[in-house]
C-alpha positions, 0 to 999 in steps of 0.5 A: 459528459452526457454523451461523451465521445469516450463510447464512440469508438468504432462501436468498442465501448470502453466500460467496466464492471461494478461488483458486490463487496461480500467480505467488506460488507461482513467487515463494515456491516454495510452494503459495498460497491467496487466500481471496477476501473481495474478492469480497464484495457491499461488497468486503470480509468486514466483512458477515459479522460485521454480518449475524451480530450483527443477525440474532441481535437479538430481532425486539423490537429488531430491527423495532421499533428498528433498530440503530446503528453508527459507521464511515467505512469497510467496516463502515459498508457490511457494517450498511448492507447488512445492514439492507437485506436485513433490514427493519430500520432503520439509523442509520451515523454518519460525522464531516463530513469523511468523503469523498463517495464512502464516504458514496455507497457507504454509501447506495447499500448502504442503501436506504431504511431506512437513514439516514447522520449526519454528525456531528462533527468527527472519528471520535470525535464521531460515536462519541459521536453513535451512543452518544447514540443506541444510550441515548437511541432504544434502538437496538442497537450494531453493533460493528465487531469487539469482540462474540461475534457479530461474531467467529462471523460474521468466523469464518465465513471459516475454516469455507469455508477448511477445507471447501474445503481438505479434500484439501489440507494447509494449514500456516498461515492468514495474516489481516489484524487490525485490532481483531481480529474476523476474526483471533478468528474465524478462530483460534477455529474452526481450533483447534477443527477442525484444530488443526495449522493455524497462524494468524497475524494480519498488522498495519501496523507503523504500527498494530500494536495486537494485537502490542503487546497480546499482548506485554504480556499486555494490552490495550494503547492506541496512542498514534497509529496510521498511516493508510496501511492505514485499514481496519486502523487502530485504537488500541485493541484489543478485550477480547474478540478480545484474550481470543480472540487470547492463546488461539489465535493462533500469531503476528503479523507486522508489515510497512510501507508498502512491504511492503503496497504490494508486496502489493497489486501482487502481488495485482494481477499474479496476481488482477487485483484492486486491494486496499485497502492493509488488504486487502492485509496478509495477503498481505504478512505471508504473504510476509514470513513466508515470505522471513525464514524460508527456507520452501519446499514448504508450502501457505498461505492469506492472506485477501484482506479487501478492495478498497474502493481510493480511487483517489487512493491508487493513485500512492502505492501504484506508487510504493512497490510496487517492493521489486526498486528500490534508490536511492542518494546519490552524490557525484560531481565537479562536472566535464564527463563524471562524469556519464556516468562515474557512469552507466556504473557503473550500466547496464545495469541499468534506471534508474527515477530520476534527480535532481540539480542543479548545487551548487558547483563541486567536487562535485554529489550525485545521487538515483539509483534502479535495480533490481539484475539479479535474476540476479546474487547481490549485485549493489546491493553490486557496483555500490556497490563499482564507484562506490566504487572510481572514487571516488564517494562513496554511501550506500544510502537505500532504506530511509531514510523522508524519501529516498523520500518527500521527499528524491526531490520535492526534491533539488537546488533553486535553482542560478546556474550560468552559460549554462544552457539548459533543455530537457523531453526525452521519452526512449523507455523503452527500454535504452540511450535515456539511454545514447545521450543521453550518448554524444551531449552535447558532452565541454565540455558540463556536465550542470547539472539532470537529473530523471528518474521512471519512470512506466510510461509508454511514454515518459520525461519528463526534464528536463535542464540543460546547460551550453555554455562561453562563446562557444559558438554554438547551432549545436553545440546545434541539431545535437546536438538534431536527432541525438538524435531526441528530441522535445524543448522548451527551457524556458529561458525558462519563467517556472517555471524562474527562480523556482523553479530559478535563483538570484534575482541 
């Protein structure tokens, strides 16, 4: 690993930047360090350990045979690339389904010398495809983590971490595990040069196979791995990282969804880089740490490993990425005013969602979201005990799984209420805008629908339902709609609206 042949490339040092973390610094009131593996020509570090194992290879097998590999991700680009700068010929097998723009940017890296196989109906069809071809053509396995030369070459990482870090105390190193290559890596050469350091791997909880096989003192396979961090999503550990990773490594951290997707939204506020959900684990790992145990005055680095974000992902990732958003069910009498009520227990506190619908005539149930003031210590459990006091029923579901991630796209249905009108309102995002909607509704109006989500926009859709007493003219509507100022449309008469949201009489 001292002097690995990942630099010796035709004088083209593949190499990256580290730069200070001045907003999560602010934030965890300690000194942060991003080891940039991002910024890397395939967007991630999994170039290092490709190069280093197929420039090892004897030119016998090297040139005359070429090398194989099975990937659907960042390693698939890491040997593409690397063949490419080496000469050399490169079969990458991928199953049929792998996505257009992974199988673009494999070739795009490759050139001429390397060839894409989609094979198989699955990531183990293809495994077998590479296999069949490493025995029958002879060519030369490229592991994705499980191999010494791959392990130096991810190790790399830690030897530009230490030399740039000369004058700066580092307490820990926080890096991202997948099958374990980067983790070995990286804790084998930190123990050899600054043994001080601690390192520590960072798993989704979801995929935590390194956790689960360092506590049982074996490579332990998973029974099923979540996919959301797929760059780190593996079943079965390596023997050898596993060997490497019992020896040195100080510790693991496990974080979920919602921890990387805040990761990622940190690393975008002080970076501007979107990280892929795996590339993002260190750095959420690194504040979990740092938030469960009280840490304030030490100097860390988290690795960001890599940025190769599929575009379609990036709804999930805002809509989880708000760790200062609480959201709670709330029971409230189905009667004109509790509404408002229920709202005035909550502002001014900023309101990201809303959702409810007219049930029965007794009680109604509202999904409501909303970030506590920052300022006031204990304030969720203020304004719960404030709804509690005024006899509204609620449950704090902020961490109930089917609430965020279903319940949310659900909640109320199918409704019979009587002289319901439907109307798509865009409410200025700006304090006060739903307040001033209340304050201006008719008291012998009943609000029957209400669906709000903050986008970010510079404007909220709402949708609301209203109920006018019979006998009501429209003229009491219209000029309440005209006051308001909101741009608006009725949607009464909206297909959509009665099969979907009235009840079939």
């Amino acid at each position: 690993m001292m002097t690995p042949t990942i630099y010796n490339q035709n004088n083209k040092t593949i190499t990256s930047t580290r730069g200070e973390s001045n907003n999560k610094q602010q934030l965890l009131n300690n000194t942060i360090f991003l080891k940039r593996e991002d910024t890397q020509p395939v967007f991630s570090f999994k170039i290092r350990g490709a190069y280093n194992k197929m420039a090892s290879l004897p030119p016998s097998i090297l040139k005359s045979r070429g090398v194989v590999a099975c990937s659907a991700g960042n390693h698939a680009q890491g040997v593409a690339l690397s063949a490419k700068r080496l000469g050399c010929r490169a079969v990458i097998c991928m199953p049929l389904a792998t996505p257009s723009i992974k199988v673009n940017a494999v070739r795009a890296h490759g050139g001429e010398t390397v060839e894409v196989r989609l094979f198989g109906n699955n990531y183990d069809e293809a495994a077998a495809e590479a296999k069949r071809l490493e025995r029958e053509e002879g060519l030369a396995m490229i592991h994705p983590f499980d191999d010494e030369h791959v392990i130096a070459g991810q190790g790399t990482i830690a030897l530009e971490i230490l030399k740039k870090c000369v004058s700066h105390p580092v307490d820990a190193i926080f890096v991202c595990c997948g099958g374990g290559g980067m983790l070995a890596g990286i804790a084998v050469y930190v123990k050899q040069v600054r043994p001080n350091i601690k390192v520590y791997g960072v798993e989704a909880a979801d995929a935590a196979g390194m956790t689960a096989s360092l506590a049982a003192g074996e490579v332990v396979t998973l029974p099923s791995v979540g996919l959301f961090a797929d760059g780190a999503a593996v079943k079965t550990i390596g023997t050898e990282t596993f060997r490497l990773c019992s020896q040195y490594v100080d510790g693991m951290v496990t974080v979920d969804t919602d921890q990387i997707c805040n990761a990622i939204k940190l690393a975008y506020n002080d970076a501007r880089v979107i990280l892929e959900p795996a590339g993002a684990l260190a750095v959420a790992g690194l504040k979990k740490h740092v938030e469960e145990n009280h840490i304030t005055g030490s100097t860390f680095v988290a690795i960001t490993s890599g940025a190769n974000m599929d575009f379609n992902r990036l709804r999930v990732v805002s809509e989880r990425a708000d760790d200062s958003e609480r959201t709670l069910q709330v029971t409230i009498p189905e009667t004109p005013g509790s509404f408002r009520a229920m709202y005035s227990k909550i502002w001014p506190r900023n309101v990201t969602e809303f959702s409810y619908r007219f049930e029965s005539n007794q009680e109604a149930n509202v999904f409501v979201s909303f970030q506590p003031l920052a300022h006031v210590e204990n304030d969720f459990e203020a304004v719960m005990e404030d709804l509690v006091g005024d006899d509204f029923a609620c449950t704090d579901i902020s961490h109930n799984e089917l609430a965020k991630t279903h319940i949310r796209h659900l909640a109320g249905g199918r409704s019979g209420c009587d002289h319901e009108r439907l109307f798509r309102f865009h409410f200025p995002e700006a304090p006060g805008a739903l307040q001033r909607f209340l304050e201006a509704l008719n008291m012998k109006w009943n609000i029957s629908l209400f669906h709000y989500r903050n986008y970010g926009d510079d404007f909220g859709r709402v949708l609301v339902g209203i109920q006018q007493q019979q006998g009501d003219k429209c003229e009491g509507m219209n000029k309440f709609l005209q006051d308001l100022g909101y741009q608006y449309i009725e949607e009464t008469h909206n297909p959509s609206y009665s099969k979907f949201l009235r009840t079939r009489g």
